[in-house]
OpenMM code with the backbone's topology and positions (N, CA, C; nanometers):
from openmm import Vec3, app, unit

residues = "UNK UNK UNK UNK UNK UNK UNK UNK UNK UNK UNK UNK UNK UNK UNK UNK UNK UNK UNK UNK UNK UNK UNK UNK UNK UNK UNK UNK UNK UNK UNK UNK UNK UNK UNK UNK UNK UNK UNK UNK UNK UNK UNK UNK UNK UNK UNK UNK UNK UNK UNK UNK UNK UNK UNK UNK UNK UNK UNK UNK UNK UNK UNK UNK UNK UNK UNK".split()
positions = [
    Vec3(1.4789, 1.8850, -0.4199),
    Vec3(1.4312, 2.0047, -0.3539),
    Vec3(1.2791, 2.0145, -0.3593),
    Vec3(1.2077, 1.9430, -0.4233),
    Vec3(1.0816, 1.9599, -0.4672),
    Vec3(1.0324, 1.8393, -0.3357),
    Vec3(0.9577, 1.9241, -0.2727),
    Vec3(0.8743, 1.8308, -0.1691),
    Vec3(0.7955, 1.7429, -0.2237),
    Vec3(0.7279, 1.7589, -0.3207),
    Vec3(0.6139, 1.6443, -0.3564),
    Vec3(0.6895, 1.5468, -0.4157),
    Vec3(0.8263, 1.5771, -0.4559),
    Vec3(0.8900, 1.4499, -0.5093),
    Vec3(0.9453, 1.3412, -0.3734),
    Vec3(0.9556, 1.4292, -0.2722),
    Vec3(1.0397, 1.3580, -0.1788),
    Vec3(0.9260, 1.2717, -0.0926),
    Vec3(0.8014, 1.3142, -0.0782),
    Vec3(0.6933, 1.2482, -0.0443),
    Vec3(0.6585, 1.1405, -0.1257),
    Vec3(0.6645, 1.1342, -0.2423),
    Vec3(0.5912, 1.0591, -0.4022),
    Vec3(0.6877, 0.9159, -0.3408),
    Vec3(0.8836, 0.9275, -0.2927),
    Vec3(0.9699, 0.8563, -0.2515),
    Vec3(0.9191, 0.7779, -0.1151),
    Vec3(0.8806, 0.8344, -0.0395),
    Vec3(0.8668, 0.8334, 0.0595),
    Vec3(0.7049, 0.7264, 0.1061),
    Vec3(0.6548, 0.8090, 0.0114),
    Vec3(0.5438, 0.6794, 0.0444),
    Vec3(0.5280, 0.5504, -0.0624),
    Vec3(0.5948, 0.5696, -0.2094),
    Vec3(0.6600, 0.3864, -0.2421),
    Vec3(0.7510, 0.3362, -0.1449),
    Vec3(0.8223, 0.3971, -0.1102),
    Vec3(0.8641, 0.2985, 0.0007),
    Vec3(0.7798, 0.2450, 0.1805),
    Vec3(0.6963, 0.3244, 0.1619),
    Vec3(0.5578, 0.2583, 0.2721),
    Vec3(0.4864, 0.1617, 0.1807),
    Vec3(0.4609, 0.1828, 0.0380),
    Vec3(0.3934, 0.0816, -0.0358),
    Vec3(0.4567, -0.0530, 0.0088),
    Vec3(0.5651, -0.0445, -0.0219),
    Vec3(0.6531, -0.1517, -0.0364),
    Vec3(0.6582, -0.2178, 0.0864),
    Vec3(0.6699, -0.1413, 0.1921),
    Vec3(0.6887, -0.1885, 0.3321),
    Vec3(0.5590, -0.2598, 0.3582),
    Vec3(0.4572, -0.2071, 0.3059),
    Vec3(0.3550, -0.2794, 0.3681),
    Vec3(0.3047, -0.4255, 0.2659),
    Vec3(0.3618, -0.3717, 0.1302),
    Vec3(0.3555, -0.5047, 0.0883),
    Vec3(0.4283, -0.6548, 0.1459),
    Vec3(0.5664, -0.5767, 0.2080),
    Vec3(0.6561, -0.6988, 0.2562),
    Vec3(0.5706, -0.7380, 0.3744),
    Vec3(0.4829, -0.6871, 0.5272),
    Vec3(0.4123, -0.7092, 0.5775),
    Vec3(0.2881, -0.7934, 0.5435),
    Vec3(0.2521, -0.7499, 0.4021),
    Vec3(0.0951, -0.8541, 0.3988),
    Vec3(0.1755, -0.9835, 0.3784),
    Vec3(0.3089, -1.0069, 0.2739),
    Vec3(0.3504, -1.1031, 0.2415),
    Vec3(0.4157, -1.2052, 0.3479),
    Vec3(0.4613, -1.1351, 0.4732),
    Vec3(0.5294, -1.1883, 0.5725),
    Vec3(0.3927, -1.2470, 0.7208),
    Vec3(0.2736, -1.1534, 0.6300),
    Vec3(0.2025, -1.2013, 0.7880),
    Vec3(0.1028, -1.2898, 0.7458),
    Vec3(-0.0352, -1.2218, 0.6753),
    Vec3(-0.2065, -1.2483, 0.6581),
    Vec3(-0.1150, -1.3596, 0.5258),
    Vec3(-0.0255, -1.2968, 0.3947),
    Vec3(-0.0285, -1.3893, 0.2878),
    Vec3(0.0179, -1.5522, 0.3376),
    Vec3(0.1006, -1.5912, 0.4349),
    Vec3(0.1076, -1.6992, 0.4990),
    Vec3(-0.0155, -1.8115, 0.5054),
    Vec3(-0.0788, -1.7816, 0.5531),
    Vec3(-0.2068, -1.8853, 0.5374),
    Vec3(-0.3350, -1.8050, 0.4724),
    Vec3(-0.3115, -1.7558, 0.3271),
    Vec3(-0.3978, -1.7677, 0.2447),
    Vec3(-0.4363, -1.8906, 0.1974),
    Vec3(-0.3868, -1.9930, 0.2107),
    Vec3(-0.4077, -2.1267, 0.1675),
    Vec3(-0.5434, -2.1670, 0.2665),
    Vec3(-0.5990, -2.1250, 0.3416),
    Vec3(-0.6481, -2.1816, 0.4578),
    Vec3(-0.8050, -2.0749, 0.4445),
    Vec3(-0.7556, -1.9653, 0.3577),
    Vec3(-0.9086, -1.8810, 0.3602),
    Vec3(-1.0193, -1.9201, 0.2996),
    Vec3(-1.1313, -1.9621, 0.3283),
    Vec3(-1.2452, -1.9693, 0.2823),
    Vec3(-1.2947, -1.8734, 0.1909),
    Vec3(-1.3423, -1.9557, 0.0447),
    Vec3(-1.3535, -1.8416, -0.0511),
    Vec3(-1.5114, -1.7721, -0.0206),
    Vec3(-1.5775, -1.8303, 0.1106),
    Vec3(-1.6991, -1.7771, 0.1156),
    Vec3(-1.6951, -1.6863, 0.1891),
    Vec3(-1.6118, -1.6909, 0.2793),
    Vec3(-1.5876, -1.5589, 0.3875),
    Vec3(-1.5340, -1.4831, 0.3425),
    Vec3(-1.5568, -1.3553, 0.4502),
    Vec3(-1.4468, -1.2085, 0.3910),
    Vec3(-1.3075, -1.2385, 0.4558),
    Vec3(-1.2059, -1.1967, 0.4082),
    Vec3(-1.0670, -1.2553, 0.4092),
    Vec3(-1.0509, -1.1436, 0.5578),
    Vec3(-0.9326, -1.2252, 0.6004),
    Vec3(-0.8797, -1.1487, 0.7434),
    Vec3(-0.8913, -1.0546, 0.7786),
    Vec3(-0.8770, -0.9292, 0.8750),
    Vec3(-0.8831, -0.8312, 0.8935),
    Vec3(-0.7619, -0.7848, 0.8420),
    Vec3(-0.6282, -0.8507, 0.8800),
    Vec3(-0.4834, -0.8113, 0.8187),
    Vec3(-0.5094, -0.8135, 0.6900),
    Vec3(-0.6016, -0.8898, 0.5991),
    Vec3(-0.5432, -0.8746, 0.4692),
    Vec3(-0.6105, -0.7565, 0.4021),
    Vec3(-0.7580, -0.7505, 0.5000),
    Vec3(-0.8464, -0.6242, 0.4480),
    Vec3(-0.7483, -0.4470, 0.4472),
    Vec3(-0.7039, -0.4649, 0.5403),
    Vec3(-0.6503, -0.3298, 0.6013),
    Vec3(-0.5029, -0.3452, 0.5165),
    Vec3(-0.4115, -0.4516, 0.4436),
    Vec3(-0.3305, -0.4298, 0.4140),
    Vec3(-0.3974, -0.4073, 0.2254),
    Vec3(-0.4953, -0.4205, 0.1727),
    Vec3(-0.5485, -0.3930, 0.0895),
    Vec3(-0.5935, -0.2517, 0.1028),
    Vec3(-0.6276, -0.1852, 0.1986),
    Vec3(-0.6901, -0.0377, 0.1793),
    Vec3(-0.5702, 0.0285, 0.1984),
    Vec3(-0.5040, 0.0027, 0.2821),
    Vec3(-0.3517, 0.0553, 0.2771),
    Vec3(-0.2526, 0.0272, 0.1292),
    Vec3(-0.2299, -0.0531, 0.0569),
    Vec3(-0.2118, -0.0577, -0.0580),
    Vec3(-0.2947, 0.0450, -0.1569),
    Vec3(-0.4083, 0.0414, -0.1186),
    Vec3(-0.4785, 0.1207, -0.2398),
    Vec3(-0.4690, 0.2943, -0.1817),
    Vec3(-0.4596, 0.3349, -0.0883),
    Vec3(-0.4487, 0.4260, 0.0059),
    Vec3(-0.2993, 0.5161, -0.0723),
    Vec3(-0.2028, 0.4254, -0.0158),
    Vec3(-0.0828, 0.4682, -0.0671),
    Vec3(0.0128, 0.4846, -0.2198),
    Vec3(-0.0885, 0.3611, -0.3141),
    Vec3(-0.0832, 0.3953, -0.4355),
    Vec3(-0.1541, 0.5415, -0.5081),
    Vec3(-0.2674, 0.5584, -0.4505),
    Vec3(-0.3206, 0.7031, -0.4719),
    Vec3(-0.2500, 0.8415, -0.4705),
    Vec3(-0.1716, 0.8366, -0.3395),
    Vec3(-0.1124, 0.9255, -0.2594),
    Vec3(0.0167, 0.9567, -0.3587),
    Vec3(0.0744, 0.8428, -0.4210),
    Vec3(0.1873, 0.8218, -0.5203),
    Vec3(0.1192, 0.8666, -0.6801),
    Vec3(0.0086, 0.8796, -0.7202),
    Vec3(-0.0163, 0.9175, -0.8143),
    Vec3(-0.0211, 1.0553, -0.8034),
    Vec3(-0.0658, 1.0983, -0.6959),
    Vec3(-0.1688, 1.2268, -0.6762),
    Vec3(0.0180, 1.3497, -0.6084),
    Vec3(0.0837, 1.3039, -0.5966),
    Vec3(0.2053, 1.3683, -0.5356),
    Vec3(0.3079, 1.3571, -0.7313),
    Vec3(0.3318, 1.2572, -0.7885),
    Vec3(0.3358, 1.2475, -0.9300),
    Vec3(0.2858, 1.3857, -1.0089),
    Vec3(0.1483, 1.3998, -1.0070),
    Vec3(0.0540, 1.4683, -1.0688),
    Vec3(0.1329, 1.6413, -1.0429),
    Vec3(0.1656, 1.6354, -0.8606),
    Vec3(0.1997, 1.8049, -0.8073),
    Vec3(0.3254, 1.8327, -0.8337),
    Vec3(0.4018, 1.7607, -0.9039),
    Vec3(0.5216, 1.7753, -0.9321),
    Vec3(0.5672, 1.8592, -0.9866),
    Vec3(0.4944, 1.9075, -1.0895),
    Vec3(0.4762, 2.0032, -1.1845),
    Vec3(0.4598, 2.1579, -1.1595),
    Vec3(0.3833, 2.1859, -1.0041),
    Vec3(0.2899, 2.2674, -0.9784),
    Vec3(0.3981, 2.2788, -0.8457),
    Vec3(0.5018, 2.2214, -0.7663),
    Vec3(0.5865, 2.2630, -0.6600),
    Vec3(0.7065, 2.3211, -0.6772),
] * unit.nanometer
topology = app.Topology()
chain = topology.addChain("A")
for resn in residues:
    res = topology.addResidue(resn, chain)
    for name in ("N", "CA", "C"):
        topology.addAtom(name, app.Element.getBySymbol(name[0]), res)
């Protein structure tokens, strides 16, 4: 019944989804990235999105208390 719990659910499972995405698309030919360049655009954006949605899962955790 507590909304921030059902959100906190809701976006580990976008974590997750997008982890299976970096792993299914950009992680494929990590073998091939140059350690001098900046890495793909897919892998950049699936990194801010990882860090994006781990936040969102702490910070919904935290309101649990308070809904």
């Amino acid at each position: 019944a507590n909304p921030a719990f059902t959100l906190k659910l809701t976006l580990i499972g976008l974590a997750g989804a997008n982890a299976l995405w970096f792993h299914l698309g950009a992680y494929r030919s990590a073998s091939t990235w140059d350690t001098e360049a900046a890495a793909p655009r897919s892998a950049r954006f699936a990194a801010v999105a990882s860090l994006a949605f781990w936040l969102a899962v702490i910070s919904c955790g935290r309101l649990l208390a308070y809904l």
